[in-house]
Legacy VTK file of the C-alpha trace (Angstrom):
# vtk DataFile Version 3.0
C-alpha trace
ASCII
DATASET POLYDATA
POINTS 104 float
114.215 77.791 102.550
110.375 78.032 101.719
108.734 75.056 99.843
107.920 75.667 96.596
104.458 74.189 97.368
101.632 76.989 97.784
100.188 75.117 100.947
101.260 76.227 103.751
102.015 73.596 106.232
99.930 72.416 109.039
102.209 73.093 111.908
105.321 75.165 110.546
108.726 74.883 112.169
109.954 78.205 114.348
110.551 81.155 111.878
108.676 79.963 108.711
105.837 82.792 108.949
108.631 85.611 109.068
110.591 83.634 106.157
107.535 83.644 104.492
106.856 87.342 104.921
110.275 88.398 104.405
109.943 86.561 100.638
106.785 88.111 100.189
108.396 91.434 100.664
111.277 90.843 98.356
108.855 89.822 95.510
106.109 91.972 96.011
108.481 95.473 96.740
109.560 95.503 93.022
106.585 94.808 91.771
104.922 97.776 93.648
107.770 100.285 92.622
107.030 99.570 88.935
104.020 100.175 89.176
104.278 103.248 90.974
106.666 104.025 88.645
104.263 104.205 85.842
101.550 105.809 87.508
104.142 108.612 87.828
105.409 108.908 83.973
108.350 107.120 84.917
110.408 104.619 83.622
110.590 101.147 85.595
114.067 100.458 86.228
112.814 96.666 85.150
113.234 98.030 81.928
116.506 99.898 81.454
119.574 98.834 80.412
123.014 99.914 79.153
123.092 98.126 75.589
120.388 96.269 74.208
119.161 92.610 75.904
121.391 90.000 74.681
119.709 86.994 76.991
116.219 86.585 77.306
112.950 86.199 76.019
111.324 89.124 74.273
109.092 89.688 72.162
108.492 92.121 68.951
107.659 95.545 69.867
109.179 95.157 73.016
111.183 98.271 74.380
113.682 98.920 77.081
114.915 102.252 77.462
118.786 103.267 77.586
119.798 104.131 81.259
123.321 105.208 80.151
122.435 107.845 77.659
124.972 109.533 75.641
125.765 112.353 72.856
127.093 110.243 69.846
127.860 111.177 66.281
129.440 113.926 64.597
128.895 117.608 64.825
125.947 118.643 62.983
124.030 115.192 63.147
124.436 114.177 66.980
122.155 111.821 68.809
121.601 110.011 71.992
120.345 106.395 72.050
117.037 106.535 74.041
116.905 102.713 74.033
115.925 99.686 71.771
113.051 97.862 70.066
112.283 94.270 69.703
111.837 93.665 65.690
112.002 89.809 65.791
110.880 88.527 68.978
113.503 85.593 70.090
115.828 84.620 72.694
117.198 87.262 72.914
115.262 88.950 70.049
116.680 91.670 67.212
117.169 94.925 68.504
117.185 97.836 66.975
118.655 101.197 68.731
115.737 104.143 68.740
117.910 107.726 68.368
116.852 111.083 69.136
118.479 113.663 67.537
120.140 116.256 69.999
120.406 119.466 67.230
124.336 119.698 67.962
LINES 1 105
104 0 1 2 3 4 5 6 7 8 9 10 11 12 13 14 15 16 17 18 19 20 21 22 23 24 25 26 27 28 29 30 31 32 33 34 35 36 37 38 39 40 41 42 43 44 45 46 47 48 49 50 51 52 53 54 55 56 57 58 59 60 61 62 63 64 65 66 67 68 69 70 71 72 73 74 75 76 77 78 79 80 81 82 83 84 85 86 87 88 89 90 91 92 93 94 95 96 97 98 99 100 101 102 103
């Protein structure tokens, strides 16, 4: 296990460097696909659920898109849940669902 302590150590036991690196990578690979992600128009997947956040921080205004959409309603007024806003930031916050209208 790596130290929680940001010094390194003077003389580390056999195998610390690659732990170290192989942490680094799982940290530092998500982080790097987000942000590709958004250079590309896309959606992180950091940021999509099924139903809105029921544990958490968040905070008002904050938005997480739907990555189970579906057609809901009935004929003439269906609609597809794109995601949900934060309208009263909290643990876990109020959510409100954001619908687009599909025309069917």
């Amino acid at each position: 296990m790596i130290q929680i302590d940001p010094r390194l150590p003077q003389d580390p036991p056999a195998g610390y460097v690659q732990q170290l690196v192989t942490r680094l990578y799982d940290v530092l690979r998500p982080m790097a696909e987000q942000i590709n992600g958004i250079s590309l128009g896309h959606a992180s997947a950091h940021s999509t659920y099924t139903a809105a956040p029921t544990t958490g921080t968040w905070a008002k205004g904050d938005f997480v898109r739907n990555s189970a959409p579906a057609e809901a309603g009935t004929a003439g007024s269906k609609y597809v849940i794109t995601g949900w806003i934060c309208s009263v930031a909290g643990t876990p916050g109020t959510w409100l669902a954001c619908r687009s209208l599909t025309g069917n």
